[in-house]
BAKE-361432 format. One record per residue (C-alpha): residue number from 1; x, y, z. Coordinates in steps of 0.2 Angstrom, whole numbers. Layout:
# BAKE-361432
ATOM;seq;x;y;z
ATOM;NUM;X;Y;Z
...
***
This chain:
# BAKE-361432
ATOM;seq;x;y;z
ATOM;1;67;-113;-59
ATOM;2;54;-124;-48
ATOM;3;49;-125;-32
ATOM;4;42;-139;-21
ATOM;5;26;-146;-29
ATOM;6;19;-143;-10
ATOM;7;23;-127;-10
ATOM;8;8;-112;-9
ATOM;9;15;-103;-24
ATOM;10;26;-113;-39
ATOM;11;36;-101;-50
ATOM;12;44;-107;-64
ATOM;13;51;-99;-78
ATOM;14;48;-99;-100
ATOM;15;63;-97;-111
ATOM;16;57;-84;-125
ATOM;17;67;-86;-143
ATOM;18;72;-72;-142
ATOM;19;82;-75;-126
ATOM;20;73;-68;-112
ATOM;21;61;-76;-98
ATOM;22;42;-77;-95
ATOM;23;42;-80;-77
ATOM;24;28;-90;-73
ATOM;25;17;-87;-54
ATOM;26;4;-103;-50
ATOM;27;-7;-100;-33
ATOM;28;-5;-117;-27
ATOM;29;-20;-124;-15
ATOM;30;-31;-131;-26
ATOM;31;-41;-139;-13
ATOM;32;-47;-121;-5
ATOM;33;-49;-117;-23
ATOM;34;-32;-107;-21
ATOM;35;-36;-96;-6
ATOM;36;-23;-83;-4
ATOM;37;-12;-84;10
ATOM;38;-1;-73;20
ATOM;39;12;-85;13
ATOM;40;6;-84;-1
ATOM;41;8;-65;-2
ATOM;42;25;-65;5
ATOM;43;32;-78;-7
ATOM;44;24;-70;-21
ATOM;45;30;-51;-14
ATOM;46;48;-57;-14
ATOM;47;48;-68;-33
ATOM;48;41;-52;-41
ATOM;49;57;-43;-32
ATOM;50;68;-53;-40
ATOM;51;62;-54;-58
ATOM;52;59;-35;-56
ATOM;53;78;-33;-53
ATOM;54;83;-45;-67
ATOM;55;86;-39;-83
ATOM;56;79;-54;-92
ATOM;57;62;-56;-84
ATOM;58;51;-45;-98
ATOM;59;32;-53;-92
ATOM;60;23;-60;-79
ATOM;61;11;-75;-79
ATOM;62;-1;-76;-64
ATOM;63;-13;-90;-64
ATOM;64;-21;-103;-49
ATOM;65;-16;-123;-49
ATOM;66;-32;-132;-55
ATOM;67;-47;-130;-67
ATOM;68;-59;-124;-54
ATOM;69;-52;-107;-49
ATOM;70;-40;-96;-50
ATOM;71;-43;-88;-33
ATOM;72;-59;-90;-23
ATOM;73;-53;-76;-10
ATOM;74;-42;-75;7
ATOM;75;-39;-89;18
ATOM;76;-49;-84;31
ATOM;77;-51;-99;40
ATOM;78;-35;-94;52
ATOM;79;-44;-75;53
ATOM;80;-61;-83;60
ATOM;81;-49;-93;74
ATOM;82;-39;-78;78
ATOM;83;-56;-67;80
ATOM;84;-62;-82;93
ATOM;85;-48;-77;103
ATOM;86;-54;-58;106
ATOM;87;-37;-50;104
ATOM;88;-37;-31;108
ATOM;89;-38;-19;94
ATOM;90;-30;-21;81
ATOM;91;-30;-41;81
ATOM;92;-11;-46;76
ATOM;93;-15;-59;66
ATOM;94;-25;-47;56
ATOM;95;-14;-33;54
ATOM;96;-1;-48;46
ATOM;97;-15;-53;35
ATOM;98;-22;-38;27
ATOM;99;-4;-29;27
ATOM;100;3;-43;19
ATOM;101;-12;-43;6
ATOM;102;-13;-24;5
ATOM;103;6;-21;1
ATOM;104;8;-35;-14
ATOM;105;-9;-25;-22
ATOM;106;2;-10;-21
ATOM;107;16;-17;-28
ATOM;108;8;-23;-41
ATOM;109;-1;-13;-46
ATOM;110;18;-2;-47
ATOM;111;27;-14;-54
ATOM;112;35;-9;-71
ATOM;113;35;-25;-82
ATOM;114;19;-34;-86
ATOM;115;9;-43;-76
ATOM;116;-2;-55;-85
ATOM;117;-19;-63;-77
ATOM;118;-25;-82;-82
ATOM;119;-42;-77;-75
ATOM;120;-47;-95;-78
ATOM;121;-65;-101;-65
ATOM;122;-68;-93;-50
ATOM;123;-62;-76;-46
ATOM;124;-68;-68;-29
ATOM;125;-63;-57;-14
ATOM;126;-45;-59;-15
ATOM;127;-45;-63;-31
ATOM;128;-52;-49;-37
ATOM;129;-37;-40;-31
ATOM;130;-25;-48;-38
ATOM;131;-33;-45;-55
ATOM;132;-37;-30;-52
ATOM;133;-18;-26;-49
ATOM;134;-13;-35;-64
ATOM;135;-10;-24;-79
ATOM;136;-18;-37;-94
ATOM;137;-30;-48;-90
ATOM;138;-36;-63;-99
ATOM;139;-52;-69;-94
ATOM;140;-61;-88;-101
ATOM;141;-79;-96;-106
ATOM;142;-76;-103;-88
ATOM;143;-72;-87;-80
ATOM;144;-86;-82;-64
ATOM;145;-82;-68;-54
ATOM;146;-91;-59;-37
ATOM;147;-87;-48;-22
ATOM;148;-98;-57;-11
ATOM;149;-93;-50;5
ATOM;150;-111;-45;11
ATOM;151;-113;-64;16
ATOM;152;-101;-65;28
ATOM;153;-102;-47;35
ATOM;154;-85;-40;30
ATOM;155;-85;-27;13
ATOM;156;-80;-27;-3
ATOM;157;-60;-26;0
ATOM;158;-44;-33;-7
ATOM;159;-44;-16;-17
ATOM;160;-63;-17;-21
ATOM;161;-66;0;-18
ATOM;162;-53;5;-30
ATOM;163;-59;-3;-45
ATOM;164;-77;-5;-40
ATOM;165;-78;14;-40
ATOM;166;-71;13;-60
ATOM;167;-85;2;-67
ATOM;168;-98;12;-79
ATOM;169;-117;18;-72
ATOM;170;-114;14;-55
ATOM;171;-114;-5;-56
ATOM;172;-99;-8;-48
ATOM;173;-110;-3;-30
ATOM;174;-123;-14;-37
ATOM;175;-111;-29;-37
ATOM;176;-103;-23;-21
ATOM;177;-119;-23;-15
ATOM;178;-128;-38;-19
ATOM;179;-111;-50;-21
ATOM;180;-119;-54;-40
ATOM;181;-109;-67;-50
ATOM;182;-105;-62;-66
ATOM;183;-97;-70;-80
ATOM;184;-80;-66;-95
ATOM;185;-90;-53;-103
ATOM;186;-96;-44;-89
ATOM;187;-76;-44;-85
ATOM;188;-73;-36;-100
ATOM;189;-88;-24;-100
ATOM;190;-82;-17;-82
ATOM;191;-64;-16;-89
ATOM;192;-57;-28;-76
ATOM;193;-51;-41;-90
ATOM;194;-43;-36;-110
ATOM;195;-46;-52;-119
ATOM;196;-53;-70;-118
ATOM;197;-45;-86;-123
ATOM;198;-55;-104;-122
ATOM;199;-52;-113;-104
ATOM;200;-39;-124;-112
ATOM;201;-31;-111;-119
ATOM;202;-17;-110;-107
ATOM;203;-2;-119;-116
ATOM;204;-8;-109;-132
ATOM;205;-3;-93;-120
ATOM;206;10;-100;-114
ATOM;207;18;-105;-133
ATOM;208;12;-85;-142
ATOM;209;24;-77;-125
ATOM;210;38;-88;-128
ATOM;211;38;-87;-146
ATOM;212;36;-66;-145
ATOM;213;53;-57;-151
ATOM;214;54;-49;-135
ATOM;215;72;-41;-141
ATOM;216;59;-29;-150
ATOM;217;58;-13;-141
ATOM;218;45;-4;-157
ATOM;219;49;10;-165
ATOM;220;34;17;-153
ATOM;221;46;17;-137
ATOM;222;64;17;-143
ATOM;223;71;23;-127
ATOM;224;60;14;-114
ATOM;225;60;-3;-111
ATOM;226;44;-4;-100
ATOM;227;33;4;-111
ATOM;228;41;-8;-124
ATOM;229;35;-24;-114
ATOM;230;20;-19;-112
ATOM;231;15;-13;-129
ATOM;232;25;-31;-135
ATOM;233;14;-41;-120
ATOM;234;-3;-30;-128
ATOM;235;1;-36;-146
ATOM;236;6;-54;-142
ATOM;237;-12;-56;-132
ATOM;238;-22;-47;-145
ATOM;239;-17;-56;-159
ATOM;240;-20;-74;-148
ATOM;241;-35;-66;-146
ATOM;242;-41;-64;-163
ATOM;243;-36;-79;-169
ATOM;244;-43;-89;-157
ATOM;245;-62;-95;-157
ATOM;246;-70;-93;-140
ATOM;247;-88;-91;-137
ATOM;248;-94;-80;-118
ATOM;249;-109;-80;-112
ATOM;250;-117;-66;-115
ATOM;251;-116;-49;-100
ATOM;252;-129;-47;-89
ATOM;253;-122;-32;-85
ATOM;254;-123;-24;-101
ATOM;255;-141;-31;-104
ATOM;256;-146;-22;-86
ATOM;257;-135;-7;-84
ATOM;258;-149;5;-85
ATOM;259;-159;-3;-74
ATOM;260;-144;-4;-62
ATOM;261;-139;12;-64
ATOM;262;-159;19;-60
ATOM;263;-157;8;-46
ATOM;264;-141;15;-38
ATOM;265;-145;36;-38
ATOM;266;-165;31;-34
ATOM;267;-157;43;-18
ATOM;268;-147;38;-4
ATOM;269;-144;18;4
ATOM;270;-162;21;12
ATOM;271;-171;23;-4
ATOM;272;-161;11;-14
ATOM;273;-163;-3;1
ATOM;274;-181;-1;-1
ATOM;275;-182;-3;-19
ATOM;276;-169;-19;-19
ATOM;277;-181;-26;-4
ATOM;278;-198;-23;-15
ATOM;279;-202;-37;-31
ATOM;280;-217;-24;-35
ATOM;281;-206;-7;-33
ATOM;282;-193;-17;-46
ATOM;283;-206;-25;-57
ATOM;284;-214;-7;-61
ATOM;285;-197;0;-62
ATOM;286;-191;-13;-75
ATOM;287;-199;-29;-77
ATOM;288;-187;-38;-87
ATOM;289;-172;-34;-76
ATOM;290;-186;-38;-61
ATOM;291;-189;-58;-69
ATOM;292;-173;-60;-73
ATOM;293;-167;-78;-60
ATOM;294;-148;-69;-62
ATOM;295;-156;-53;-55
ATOM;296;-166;-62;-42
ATOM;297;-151;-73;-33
ATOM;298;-140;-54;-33
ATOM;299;-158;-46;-25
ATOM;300;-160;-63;-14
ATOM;301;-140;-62;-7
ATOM;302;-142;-43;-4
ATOM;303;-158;-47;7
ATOM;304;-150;-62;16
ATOM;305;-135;-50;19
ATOM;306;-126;-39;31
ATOM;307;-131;-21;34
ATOM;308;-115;-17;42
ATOM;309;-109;-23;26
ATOM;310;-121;-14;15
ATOM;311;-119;4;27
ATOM;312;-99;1;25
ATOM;313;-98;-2;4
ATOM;314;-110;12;2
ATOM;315;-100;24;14
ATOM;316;-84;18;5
ATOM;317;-90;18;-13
ATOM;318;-94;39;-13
ATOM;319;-78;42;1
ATOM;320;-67;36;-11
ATOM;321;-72;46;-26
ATOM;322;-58;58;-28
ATOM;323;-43;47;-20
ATOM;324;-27;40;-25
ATOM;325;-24;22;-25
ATOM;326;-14;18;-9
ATOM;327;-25;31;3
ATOM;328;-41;17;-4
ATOM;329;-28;4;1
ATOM;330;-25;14;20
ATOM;331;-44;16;22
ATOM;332;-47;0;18
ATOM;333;-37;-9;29
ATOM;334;-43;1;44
ATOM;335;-60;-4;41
ATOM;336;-54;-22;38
ATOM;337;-47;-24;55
ATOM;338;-60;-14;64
ATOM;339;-72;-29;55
ATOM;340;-61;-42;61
ATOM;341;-65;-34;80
ATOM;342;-84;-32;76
ATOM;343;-96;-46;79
ATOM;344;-104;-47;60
ATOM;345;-88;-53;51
ATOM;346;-87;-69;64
ATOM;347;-103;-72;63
ATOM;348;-104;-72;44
ATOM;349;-90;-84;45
ATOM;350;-97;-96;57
ATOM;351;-114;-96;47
ATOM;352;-106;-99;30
ATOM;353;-90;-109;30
ATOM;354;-89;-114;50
ATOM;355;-107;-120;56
ATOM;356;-115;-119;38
ATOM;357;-131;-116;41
ATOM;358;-133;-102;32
ATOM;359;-140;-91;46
ATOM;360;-130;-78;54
ATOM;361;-137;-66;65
ATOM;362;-131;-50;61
ATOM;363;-128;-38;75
ATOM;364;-139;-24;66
ATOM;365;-151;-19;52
ATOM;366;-149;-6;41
ATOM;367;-160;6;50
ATOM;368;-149;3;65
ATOM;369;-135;8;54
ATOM;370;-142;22;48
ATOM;371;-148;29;65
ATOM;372;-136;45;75
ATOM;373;-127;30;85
ATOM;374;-125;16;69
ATOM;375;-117;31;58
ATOM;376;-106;34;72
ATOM;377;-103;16;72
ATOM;378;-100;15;53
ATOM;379;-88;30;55
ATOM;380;-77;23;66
ATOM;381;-74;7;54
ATOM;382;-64;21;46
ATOM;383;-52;29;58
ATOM;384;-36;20;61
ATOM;385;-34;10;75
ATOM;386;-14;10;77
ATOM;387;-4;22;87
ATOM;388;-2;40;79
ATOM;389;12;35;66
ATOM;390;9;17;66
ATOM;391;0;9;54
ATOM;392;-5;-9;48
ATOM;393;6;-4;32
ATOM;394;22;2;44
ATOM;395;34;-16;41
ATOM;396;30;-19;25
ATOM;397;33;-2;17
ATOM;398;40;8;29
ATOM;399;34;26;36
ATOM;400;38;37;20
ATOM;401;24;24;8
ATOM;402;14;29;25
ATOM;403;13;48;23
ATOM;404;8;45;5
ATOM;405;-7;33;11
ATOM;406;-13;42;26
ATOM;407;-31;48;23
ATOM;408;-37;62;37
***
C-alpha cells in the first residue's frame, strides 16, 4: 500500500515472516519540518481505523519524512490567518483544528495494537502529543524535544498537561514553564520514550519488526491477542536495543532535578517567578544548576515569555492532578480556543514565525495575572465556550465520548 509521494501522510505497509503486516505512518511535510495538519490528523485518524479492524495489522510505525524532525508542532500558519479575521468565539477554524488534533490523541492513546514512535530530531508541541499517545517510543542521539509554547503565548497543549503532570520532581512544570530543550536521555528519564537506537537506525527497526514471529502469542497471554502484540513489539525493541551501540548525551534533567524540583514548590507562581527572574536568588540556591548555558536559555525563554502563558501551565499543571485523560483533553481544548480569541497567541505568532522580530508584546505581566481581574481572566480560559451540550469534541466523537470528557 502507497500513497501519493505528495501526500501529507504516506502509509505503507511491512510483510512480517510470519505472515502478518507492520503498517507503516510517515508525517510527510518535511519543509515545515512535518507540522501537523488537520489533514494530517484526519488521514492518520481514518488509516488507524482500518488497520485496527484488520486482523493482520499486529504494529504501528509512526515516524516524520526527513532527518531533521519528526514533528516540529501544529501547522499554525492557517491558525494565525484565521485569528486575523476576528471570528466570534469559538473561532471555526479552531474548533476543526484542535478537535481534529484532540480526538486522534485520544484514539491513540485507546488504540488496542502497538503504536511505535521513530522519535527521530525534533519533537515539540504537537509532536509531543503524538508521542505521548504512542505506546513504545524510540528515541535517537539526534532526538531534541521542548514544549516551547511560552514564546508564542499559547500553553503547553497537544496533551501536555497530561504527561507533563507525570514526570518525576516537578520538572515537567519546569519544562512547561521555560520551554527547555532536552535531549534522548532526558526522554527516557521523564518516561516519554523506552529505548534508543542510532539516527540511522531506521531500516534496522524496520528489518527486527518484520523478522519478529508475530504468530507468537506467549505463553504469558494465551487468550489475548493484544497484550500478546504488545509484549511481542516490547521484546522485538528491547533486544534491538541491546544489541545495538548508541551513545546519548548525557540528561540534564537528571544532573538538575533537585535544583528543579526546589525550584518549583519554593511556594506558588509568585514566588517561583521571582526566583526564575533572579541570577543571585538561583546562584545561592544552586550554583552549578545557576552556571549551567542549558539552564540559562530555559531561564532566558521563560523571562522573554508570556505571562498569560506561564499563569495558564501553572493553573493547568495542579487542576489536572486528579483527572482522567480525555477530561485533560476537554479542558484543554477549551483554553485552546479561548487562546485563539485572546490577543497573546496572535501576537506570539506574529513575533516569532510571521514579522520575526522576536518581540511580541504581550497583553499582560504576570502580576496582571495574578491580580482579582487577571485570575478572572485566567479562569475563564477554562470554561467552555460552545453551547450547553456542544463541544469542540461533539463531530468527531459524538455526545456519549462527551459526557465522559466534560469537566464542571
Amino acid at each position: 500500500m502507497q500513497h501519493s509521494d505528495n501526500a501529507p501522510v504516506l502509509f505503507v505497509s511491512h510483510s512480517t515472516k510470519s505472515g502478518h503486516v507492520i503498517g507503516e505512518m510517515t508525517l510527510n511535510a518535511p519543509k515545515s519540518l512535518n507540522a501537523l495538519s488537520v489533514d494530517m490528523c484526519q488521514l492518520i485518524s481514518e488509516q488507524l481505523t482500518q488497520w485496527q479492524n484488520d486482523d493482520k495489522v499486529v504494529a504501528i510505525l509512526l515516524r516524520g519524512s526527513g532527518d531533521k524532525a519528526f514533528c516540529a508542532g501544529g501547522d499554525i500558519r492557517k491558525l494565525y490567518d484565521s485569528m486575523l479575521d476576528n471570528p466570534p468565539l469559538p473561532n471555526p477554524y479552531a474548533t476543526d483544528f484542535f478537535g481534529s488534533e484532540y480526538a486522534l490523541y485520544r484514539q491513540m492513546h485507546f488504540y488496542s495494537k502497538p503504536i511505535i514512535l521513530w522519535g527521530n530530531g525534533i519533537i515539540m508541541g504537537g509532536g509531543m502529543g503524538l508521542m505521548a499517545a504512542c505506546s513504545h517510543r524510540i528515541v535517537t542521539d539526534s532526538t531534541k524535544f521542548a514544549m516551547p509554547e511560552i514564546s508564542i503565548g499559547l500553553f503547553p497543549d497537544a496533551s501536555g498537561s497530561w504527561f507533563l503532570q507525570r514526570m518525576p520532581a516537578k520538572i515537567g512544570l519546569f519544562l512547561g514553564l521555560t520551554g527547555a530543550l532536552c535531549n534522548a536521555s532526558d526522554a527516557l528519564f521523564t518516561s516519554l520514550a523506552e529505548y534508543a537506537l542510532p539516527s540511522d537506525g531506521y531500516p534496522q527497526l524496520v528489518d527486527a519488526l518484520t523478522k519478529t514471529d508475530w504468530g507468537n502469542s506467549s505463553s504469558e497471554y494465551p487468550d489475548d491477542l493484544t497484550s500478546a502484540a504488545s509484549h511481542i513489539t516490547s521484546q522485538c525493541l528491547a533486544t534491538l536495543a541491546q544489541n545495538t551501540a548508541v551513545e546519548l548525551k548525557p540528561s540534564k534533567l537528571v544532573q538538575h532535578w533537585q535544583a528543579i524540583q526546589t525550584l518549583m514548590v519554593s511556594g506558588g507562581l509568585r514566588q517561583i517567578d521571582a526566583l526564575l527572574q533572579d541570577d543571585q536568588a538561583l546562584a545561592k540556591l544552586n550554583p552549578q544548576f545557576a552556571e549551567d548555558a542549558w539552564a540559562q536559555r530555559a531561564l532566558a525563554t521563560y523571562r522573554a515569555g508570556c505571562p498569560v502563558t506561564a499563569a495558564l501551565t501553572y493553573e493547568l499543571y495542579y487542576k489536572v492532578k486528579d483527572l482522567s485523560l480525555e477530561q485533560i483533553l476537554y479542558l484543554e481544548a477549551n483554553v485552546a480556543v479561548h487562546c485563539a480569541n485572546n490577543p497573546d497567541f496572535k501576537e506570539g505568532v506574529r513575533a516569532l514565525l510571521i514579522d520575526k522580530d522576536k518581540n511580541p508584546t504581550w497583553s499582560r505581566s504576570l502580576e496582571d495575572c495574578l491580580s482579582t481581574e487577571g485570575r478572572s481572566y485566567i479562569a475563564n480560559h477554562f470554561t467552555s465556550p460552545y453551547p450547553q451540550g456542544k463541544h469542540i469534541f461533539t463531530d468527531w466523537l459524538g455526545t456519549d465520548a462527551l459526557g465522559a470528557m466534560k469537566v464542571e
